[in-house]
LUMDOLO-877172 format. One line per field, with one value per residue (C-alpha): residue in one letter; residue number from 1; x, y, z. Coordinates in Angstrom, 2 decimals. Layout:
code [A	...] $
pos [NUM	...] $
X [X	...] $
Y [Y	...] $
Z [Z	...] $
// end
This chain:
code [X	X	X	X	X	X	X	X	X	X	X	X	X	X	X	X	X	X	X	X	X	X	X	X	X	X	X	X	X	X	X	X	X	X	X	X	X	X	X	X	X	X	X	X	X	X	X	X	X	X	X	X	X	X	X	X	X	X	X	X	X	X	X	X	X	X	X	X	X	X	X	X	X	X	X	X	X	X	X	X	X	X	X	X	X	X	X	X	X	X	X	X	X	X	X	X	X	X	X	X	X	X	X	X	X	X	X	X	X	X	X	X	X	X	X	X	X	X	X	X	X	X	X	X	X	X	X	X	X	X	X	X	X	X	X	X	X	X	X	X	X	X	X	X	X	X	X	X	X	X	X	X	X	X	X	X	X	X	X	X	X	X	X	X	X	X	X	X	X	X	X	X	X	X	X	X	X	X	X	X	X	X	X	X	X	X	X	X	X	X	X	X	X	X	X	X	X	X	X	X	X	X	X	X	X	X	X	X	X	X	X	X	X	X	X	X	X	X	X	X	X	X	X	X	X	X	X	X	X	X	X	X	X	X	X	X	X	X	X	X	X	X	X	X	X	X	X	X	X	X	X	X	X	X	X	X	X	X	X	X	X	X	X	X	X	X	X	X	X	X	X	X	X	X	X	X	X	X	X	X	X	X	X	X	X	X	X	X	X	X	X	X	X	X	X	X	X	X	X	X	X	X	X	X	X	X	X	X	X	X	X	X	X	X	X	X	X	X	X	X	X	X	X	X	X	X	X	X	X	X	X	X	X	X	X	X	X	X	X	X	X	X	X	X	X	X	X	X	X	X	X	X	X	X	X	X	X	X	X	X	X	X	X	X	X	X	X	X	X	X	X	X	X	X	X	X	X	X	X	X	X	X	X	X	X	X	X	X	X	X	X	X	X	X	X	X	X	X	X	X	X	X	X	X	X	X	X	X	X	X	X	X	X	X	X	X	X	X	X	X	X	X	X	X	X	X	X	X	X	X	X	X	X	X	X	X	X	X	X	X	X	X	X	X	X	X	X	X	X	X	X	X	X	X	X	X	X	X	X	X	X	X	X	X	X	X	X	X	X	X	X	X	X	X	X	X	X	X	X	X	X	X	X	X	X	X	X	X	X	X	X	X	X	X	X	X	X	X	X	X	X] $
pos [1	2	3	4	5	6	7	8	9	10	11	12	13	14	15	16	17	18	19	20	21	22	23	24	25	26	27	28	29	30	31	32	33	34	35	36	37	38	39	40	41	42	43	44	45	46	47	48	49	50	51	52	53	54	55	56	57	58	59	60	61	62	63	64	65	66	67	68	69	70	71	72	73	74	75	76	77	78	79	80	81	82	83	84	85	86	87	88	89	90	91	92	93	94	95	96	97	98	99	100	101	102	103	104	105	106	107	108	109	110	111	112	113	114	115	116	117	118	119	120	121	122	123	124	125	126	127	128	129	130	131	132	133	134	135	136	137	138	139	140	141	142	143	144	145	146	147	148	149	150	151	152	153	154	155	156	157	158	159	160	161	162	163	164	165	166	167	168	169	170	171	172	173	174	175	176	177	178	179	180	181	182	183	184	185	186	187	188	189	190	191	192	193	194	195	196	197	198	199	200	201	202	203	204	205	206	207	208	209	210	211	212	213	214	215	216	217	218	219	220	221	222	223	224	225	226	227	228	229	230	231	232	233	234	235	236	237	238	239	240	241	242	243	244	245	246	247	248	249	250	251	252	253	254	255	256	257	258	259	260	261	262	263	264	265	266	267	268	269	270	271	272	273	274	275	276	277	278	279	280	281	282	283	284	285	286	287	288	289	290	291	292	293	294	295	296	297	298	299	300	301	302	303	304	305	306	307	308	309	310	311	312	313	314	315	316	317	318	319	320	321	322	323	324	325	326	327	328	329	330	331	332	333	334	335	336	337	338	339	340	341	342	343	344	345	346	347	348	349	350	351	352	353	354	355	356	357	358	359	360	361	362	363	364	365	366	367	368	369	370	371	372	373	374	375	376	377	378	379	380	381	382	383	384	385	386	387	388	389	390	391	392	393	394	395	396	397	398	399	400	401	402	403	404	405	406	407	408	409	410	411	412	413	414	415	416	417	418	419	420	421	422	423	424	425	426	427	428	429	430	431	432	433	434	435	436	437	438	439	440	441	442	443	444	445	446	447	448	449	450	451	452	453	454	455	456	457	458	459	460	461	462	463	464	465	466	467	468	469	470	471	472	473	474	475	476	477	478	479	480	481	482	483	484	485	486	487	488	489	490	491	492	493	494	495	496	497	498	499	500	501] $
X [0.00	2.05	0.27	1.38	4.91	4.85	4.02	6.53	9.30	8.04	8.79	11.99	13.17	12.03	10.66	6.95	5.97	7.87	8.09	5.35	5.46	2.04	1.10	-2.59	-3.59	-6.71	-9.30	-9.53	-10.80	-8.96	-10.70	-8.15	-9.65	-6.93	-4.21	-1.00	1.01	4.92	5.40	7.35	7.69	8.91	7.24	9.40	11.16	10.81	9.00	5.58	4.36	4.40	8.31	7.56	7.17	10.85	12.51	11.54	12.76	16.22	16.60	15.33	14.25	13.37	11.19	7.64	5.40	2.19	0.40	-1.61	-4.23	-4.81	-7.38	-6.98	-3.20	-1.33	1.73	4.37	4.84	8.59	9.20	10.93	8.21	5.83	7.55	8.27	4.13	3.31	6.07	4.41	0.94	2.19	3.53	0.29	-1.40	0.97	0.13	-3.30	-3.60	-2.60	-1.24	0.05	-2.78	-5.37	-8.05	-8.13	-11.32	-11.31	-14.33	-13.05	-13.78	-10.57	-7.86	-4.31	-4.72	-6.24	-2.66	-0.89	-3.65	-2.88	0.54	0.76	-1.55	1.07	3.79	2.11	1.56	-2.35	-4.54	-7.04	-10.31	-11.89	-15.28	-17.50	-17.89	-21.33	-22.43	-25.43	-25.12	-26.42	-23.48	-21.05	-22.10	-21.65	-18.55	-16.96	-18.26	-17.37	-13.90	-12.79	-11.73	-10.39	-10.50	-12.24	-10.83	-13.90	-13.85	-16.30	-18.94	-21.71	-19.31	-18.80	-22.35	-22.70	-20.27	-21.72	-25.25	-23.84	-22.08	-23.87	-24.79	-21.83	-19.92	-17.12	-16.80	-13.74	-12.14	-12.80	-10.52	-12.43	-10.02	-11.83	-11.19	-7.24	-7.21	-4.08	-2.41	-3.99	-2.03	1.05	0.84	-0.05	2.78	5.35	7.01	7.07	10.65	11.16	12.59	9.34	7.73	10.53	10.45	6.82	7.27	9.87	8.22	5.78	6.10	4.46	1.85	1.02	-2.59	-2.75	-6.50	-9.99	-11.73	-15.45	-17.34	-20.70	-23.59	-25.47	-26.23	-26.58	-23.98	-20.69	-18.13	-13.94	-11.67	-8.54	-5.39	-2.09	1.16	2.05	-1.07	-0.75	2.90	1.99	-1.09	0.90	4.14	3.62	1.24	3.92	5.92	3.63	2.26	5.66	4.10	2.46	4.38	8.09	7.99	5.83	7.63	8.46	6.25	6.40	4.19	1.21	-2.22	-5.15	-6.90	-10.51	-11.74	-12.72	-9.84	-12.17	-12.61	-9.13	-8.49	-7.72	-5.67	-3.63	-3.01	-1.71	0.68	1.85	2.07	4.00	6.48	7.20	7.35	4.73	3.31	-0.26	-3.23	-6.37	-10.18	-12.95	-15.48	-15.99	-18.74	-17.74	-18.97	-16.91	-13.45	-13.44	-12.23	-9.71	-8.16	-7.83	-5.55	-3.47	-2.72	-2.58	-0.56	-3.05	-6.23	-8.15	-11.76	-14.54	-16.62	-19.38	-16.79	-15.64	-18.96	-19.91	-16.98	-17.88	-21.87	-20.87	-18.90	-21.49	-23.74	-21.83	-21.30	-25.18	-25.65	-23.19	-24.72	-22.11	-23.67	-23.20	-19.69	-19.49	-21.21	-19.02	-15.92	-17.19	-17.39	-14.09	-12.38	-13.69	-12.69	-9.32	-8.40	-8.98	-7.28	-4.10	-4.29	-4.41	-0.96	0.03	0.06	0.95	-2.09	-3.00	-1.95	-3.37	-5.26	-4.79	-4.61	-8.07	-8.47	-5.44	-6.43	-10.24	-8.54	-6.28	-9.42	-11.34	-8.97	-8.60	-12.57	-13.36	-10.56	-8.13	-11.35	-11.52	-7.92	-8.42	-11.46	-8.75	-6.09	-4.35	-1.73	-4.03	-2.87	-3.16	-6.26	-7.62	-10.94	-12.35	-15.64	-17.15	-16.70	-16.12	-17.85	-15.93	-16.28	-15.91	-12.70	-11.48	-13.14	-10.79	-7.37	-8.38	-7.97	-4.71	-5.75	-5.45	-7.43	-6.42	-9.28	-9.16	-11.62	-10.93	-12.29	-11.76	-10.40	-8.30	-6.27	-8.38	-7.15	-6.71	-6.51	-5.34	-5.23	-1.21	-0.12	1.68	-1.43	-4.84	-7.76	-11.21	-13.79	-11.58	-10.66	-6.86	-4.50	-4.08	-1.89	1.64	2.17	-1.63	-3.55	-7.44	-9.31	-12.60	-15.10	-16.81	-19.75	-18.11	-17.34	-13.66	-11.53	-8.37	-5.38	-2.29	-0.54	-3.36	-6.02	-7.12	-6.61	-9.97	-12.74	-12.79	-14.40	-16.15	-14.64	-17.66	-17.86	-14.38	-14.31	-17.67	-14.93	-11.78	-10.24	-6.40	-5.42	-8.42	-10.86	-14.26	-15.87	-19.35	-18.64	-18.78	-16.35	-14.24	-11.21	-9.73	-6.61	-4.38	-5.49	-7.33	-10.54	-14.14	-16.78	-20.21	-22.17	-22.85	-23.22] $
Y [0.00	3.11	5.84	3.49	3.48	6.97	7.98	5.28	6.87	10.44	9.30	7.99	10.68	14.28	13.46	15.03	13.84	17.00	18.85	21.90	22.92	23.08	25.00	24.88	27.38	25.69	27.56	27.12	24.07	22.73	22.78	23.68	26.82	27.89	26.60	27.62	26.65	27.46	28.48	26.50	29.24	32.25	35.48	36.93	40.22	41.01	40.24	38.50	35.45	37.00	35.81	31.88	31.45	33.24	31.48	28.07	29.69	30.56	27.30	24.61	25.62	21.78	21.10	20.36	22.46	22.36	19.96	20.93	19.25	18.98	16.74	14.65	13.94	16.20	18.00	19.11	22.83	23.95	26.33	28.33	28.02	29.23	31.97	33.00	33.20	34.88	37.68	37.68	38.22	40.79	42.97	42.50	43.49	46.71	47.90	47.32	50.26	48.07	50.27	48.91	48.81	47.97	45.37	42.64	40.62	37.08	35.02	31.42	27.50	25.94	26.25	26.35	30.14	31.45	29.77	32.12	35.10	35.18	35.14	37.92	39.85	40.33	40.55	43.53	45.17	44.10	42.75	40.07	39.78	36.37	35.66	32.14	31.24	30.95	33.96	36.17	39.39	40.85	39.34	40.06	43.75	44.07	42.70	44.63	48.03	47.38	46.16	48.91	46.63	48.08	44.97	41.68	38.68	35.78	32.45	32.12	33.94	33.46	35.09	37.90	38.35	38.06	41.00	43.16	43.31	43.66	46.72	48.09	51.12	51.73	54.98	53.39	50.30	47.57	46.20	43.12	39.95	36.35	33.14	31.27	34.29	33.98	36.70	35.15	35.61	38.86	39.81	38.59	40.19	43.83	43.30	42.72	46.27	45.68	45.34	42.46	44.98	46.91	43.66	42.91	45.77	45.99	42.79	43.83	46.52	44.16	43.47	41.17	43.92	44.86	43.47	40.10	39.62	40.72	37.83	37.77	36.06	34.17	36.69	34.72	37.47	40.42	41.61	39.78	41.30	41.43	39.69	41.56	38.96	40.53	38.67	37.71	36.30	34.05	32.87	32.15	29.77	28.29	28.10	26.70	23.84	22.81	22.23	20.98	18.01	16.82	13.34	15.01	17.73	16.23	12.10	10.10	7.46	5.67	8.54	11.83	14.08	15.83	16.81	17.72	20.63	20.85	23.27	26.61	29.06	31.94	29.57	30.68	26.97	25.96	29.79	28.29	24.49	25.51	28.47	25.94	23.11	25.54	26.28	23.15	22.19	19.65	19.11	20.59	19.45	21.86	19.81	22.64	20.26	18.91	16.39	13.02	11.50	13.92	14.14	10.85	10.07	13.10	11.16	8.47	10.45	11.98	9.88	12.11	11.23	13.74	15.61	18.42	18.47	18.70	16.05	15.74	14.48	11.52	10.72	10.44	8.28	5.88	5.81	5.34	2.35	0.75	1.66	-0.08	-3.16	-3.33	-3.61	-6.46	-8.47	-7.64	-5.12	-7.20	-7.69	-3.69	-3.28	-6.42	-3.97	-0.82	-2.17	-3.96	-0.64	1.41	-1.20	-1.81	1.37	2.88	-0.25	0.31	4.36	3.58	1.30	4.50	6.82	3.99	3.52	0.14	-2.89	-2.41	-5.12	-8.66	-11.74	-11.82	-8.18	-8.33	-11.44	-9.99	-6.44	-9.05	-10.22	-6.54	-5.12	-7.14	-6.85	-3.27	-1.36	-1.71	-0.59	2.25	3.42	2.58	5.29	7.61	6.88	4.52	6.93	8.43	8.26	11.16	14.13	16.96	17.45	21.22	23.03	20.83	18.05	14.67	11.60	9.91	6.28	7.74	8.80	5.55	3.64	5.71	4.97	1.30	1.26	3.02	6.76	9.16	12.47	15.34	17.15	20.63	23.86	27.60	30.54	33.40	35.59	32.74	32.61	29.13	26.57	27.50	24.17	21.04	17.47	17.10	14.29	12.24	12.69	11.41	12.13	11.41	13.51	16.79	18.81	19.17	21.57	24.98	26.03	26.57	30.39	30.32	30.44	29.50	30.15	29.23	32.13	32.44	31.76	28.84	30.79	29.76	33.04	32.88	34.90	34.91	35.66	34.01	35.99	39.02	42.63	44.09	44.00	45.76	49.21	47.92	49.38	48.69	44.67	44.47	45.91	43.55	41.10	41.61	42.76	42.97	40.53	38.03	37.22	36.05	33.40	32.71	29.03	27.29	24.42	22.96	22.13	18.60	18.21	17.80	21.19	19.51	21.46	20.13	22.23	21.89	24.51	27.93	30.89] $
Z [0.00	-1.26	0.56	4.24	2.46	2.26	5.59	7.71	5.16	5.95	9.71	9.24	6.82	8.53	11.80	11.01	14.64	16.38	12.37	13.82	17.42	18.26	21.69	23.52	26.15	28.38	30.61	34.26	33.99	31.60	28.62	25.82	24.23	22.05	19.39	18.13	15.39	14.75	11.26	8.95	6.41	7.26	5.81	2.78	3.20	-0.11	-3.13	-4.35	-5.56	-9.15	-8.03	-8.50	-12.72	-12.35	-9.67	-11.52	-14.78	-13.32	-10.78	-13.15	-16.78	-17.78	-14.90	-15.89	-13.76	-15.73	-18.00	-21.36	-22.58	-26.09	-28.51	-25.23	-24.94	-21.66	-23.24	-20.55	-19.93	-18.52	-15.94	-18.69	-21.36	-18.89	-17.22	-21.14	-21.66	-18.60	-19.77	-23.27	-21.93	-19.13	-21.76	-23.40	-20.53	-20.16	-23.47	-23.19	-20.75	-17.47	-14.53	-11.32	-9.18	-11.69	-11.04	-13.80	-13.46	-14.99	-15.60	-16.04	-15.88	-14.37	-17.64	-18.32	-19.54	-16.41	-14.20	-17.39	-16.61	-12.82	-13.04	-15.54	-14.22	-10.75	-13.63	-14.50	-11.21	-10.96	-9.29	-9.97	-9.25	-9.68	-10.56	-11.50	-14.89	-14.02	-11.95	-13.27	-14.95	-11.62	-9.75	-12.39	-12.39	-9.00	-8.75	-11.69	-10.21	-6.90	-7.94	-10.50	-12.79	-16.00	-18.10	-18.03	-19.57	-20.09	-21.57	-23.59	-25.91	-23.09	-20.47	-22.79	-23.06	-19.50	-19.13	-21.71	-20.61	-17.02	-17.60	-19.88	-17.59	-16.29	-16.92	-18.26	-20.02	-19.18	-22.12	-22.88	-23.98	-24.17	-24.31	-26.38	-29.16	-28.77	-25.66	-25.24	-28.61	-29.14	-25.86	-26.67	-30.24	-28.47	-26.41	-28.69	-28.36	-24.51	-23.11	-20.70	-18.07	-18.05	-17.12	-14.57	-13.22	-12.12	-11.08	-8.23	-7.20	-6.08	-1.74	0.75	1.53	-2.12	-2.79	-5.04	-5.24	-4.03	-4.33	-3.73	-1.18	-1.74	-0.69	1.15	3.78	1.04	-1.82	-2.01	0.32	-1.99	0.78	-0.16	0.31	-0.72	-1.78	2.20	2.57	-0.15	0.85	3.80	2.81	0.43	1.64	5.08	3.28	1.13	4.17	6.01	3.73	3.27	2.01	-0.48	-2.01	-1.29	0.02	-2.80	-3.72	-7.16	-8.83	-10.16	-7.83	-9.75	-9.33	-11.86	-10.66	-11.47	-8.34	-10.07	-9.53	-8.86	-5.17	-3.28	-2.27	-5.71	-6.52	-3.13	-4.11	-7.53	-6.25	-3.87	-6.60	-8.46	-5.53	-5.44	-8.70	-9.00	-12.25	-12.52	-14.77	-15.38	-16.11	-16.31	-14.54	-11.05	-12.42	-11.48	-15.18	-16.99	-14.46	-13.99	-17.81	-17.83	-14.36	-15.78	-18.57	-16.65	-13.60	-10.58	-7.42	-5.08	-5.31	-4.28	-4.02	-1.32	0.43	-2.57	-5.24	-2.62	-1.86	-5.58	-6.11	-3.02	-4.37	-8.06	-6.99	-5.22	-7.48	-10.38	-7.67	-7.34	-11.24	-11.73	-8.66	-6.44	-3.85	-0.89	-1.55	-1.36	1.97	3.00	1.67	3.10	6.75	6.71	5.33	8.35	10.92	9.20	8.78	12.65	13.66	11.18	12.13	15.86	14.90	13.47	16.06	18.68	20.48	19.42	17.92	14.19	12.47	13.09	10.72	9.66	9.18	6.81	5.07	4.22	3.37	0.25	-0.76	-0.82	-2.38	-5.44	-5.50	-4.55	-3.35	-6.44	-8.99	-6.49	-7.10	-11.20	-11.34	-9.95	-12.43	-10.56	-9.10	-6.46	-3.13	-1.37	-1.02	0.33	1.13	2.03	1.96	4.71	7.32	5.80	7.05	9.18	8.05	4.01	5.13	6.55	3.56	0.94	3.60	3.53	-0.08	-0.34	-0.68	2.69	2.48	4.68	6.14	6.26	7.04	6.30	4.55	1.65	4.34	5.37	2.21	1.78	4.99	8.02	9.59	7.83	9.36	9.94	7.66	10.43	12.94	11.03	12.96	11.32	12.16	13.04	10.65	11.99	13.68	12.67	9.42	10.41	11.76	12.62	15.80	16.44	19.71	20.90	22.32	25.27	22.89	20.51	18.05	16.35	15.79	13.24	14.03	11.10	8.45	5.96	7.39	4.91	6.06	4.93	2.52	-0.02	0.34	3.41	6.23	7.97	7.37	8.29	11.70	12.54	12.32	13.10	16.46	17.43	14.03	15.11	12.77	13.78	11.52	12.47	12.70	15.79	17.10	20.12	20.25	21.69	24.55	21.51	19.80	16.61	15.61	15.11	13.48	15.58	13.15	12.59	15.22] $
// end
């Protein structure tokens, strides 16, 4: 079982056990009520993560860092190919009209173009703005007024539309650039009388502090609030993960590390997971689709080693094999499967972390006969490579967890916000615990409220919203940021989410 490999070699190797130094604070009577986590990455003196194309470039111009699909075949991408087409769009970008500051909106399904569009965008000195490929005009409008942004870049002819009719009142109109109409070469082409060292040298006046994004949040309680996260904030989400998930990112064994990102990149988790792919050079797949019958095909193509998607994708993939077990006459075998996988996997964790002795004979010889029956098709649906994930939005259950270890793939729980540059805690990839959602984000802190409520303290958490002054001081007080969300925290630190304040 390669992901167990992993994580007994991860021991040996770096010592993950003592890797963060975690630190609880308890009430009078005892009851831990706040968390805090050493950082692993220290915040940059200088620069931005407009820096990372570059640094690959100059450190290891062969390195694949990105995969491109095309007519169904995933060509590699170098670190100098694709530090060469962020420049080229960049200058595009400059001589569009682009001045350091600017908002650039972009209205995108999950793509290679929108990893060039980020990273050009900071070339250039701006900022983005994400947005859904599928938000209304009404949203769009709002979003795009509120913002500033000068241009728009969409994908398609529909999100053009979109963006017409939505500011079609407005006093003055962003210019527009759609991908699927070569926004990309028309770029490149404007930019061709752009000197690299105009695009170098907004790129270093970038800092920490300067603003990366205002990305929006969902509106549920009344018009989207921009979470603005500058270059510091996305370091040190991305940065400290990276070190963190040392399995993941740096001990897979036999196999080239790579993951296919299919989260939309206007969410920040998915923004986060590929700047930190790219940091440490893993190789990076885009899908435009989180539907189970369409990703499954593209995983199967490209053979990831680790994923990132929330609870409903693992669920689907748990149902759709039962569901295909039930149609060939083998739906009791599943349920058979299912059960064993939860009790052999809490008895192989507890092994683990040394507070048991792990399964016995009989355990391990029904888990050989499961997993040439169920668990292996499992791992084929996911390319065959899978073995590690990580699961956001909302709590996992417990026993679907333990069900997806059994057969050779561990998912790291996590739980965090926009205005937590994504995580905030992670489940620590030498200390599984099923049901939590982990231990704060290296250089973070959580605390639990008199009234449950979990506050977030940090270098990921977001300065302000966006021309909101108001929203922002409802919540945040002396760096903490107050979430709404209610939890507890165990002896050990690890946080549970109990529901909403």
């Amino acid at each position: 079982m390669g992901v167990r490999r992993d994580l007994k070699r991860a021991r040996r190797r770096t010592g993950l056990t003592a890797r963060v130094g975690i630190e609880t604070v308890a009430d009078g009577h005892g009851v831990v009520r706040e968390v805090r986590a050493a950082p692993l990455a220290p915040r940059p003196a200088t620069g931005s993560t407009a820096d990372i194309p570059f640094t690959n470039a100059a450190e290891a111009p062969d390195a694949v860092v990105l995969r491109r699909e095309r007519q169904g075949t995933w060509h590699p991408v170098t670190a100098a190919a694709f530090a060469r087409e962020v420049t080229a769009v960049a200058k595009g970008l400059i001589a569009a009209g682009l001045r350091p500051g600017d908002r650039v909106a972009v209205m995108s399904r999950t793509r290679y173009e929108w990893s060039v569009l980020d990273f050009a965008i900071w070339s250039a000195g701006g900022v983005t703005v994400p947005v859904y490929a599928t938000s209304s005009a009404d949203q769009v409008e709002w979003i795009v007024r509120d913002s500033g942004a000068r241009h728009v870049v969409t994908e398609t002819p529909e999100n053009t539309a979109t963006v017409t009719a939505a500011t079609a009142a407005h006093s003055e109109h962003p210019r527009l650039w759609e991908i699927d109409a070569g926004a990309l070469d028309r770029l490149t082409a404007l930019g061709r009388d752009v000197s690299d060292e105009e695009v170098t040298g907004r790129r270093t006046a970038l800092t920490p502090d300067s603003v990366a994004t205002i990305c929006y949040t969902s509106g549920t309680t009344g018009r989207p609030k921009g979470c603005v996260l500058t270059h510091a904030n996305l370091h040190a989400e991305a940065a400290n993960t990276v070190e963190l998930l040392h399995p993941i990112f740096k001990e897979v064994t036999d196999q080239v590390a790579s993951t296919l990102l299919f989260l939309p990149l206007a969410h920040i988790l998915g923004r986060t997971l590929q700047i930190a792919c790219l940091t440490a050079r893993i190789e990076v797949g885009h899908f435009p689709s989180i539907k189970p019958d369409e990703l499954r095909p593209a995983l199967k193509a490209f053979r990831p080693t680790f994923l990132v998607g929330v609870p409903y994708l693992f669920e689907k993939i748990h149902d759709t094999g039962r569901a295909t077990a039930e149609r060939i006459g083998r739906g009791a075998s599943f349920e058979r499967a299912h059960r064993l996988a939860v009790r052999f996997g809490a008895a192989h964790l507890d092994r683990f972390l040394g507070r048991g002795k792990g399964p016995g004979p009989a355990l391990y010889a029904a888990w050989a006969l499961y997993d040439l029956l169920v668990y292996r098709r499992v791992r084929k649906e996911l390319g065959g490579r899978l073995r590690y994930a990580i699961s956001g939005g909302s709590p996992l259950e417990r026993d679907l967890n333990l069900f997806f270890y059994t057969a050779g793939i561990l998912i790291y729980e996590g739980y965090g916000l926009t205005e937590t540059t994504a995580a905030a805690t992670v489940v620590p990839p030498l200390g599984p615990r099923p049901g939590t959602v982990g231990l704060p984000v290296p250089g973070t802190a959580v605390r639990i409220a008199d009234d449950g409520e979990v506050h977030i303290k940090g270098g990921i958490v977001f300065g302000s919203y966006w021309n909101n002054p108001d929203a922002s001081r409802q919540v945040l007080s002396d760096g903490w940021f107050a979430t709404g969300d209610l939890g507890s925290l165990d002896a050990d630190g690890y946080l549970t989410i109990t529901g909403r304040k």
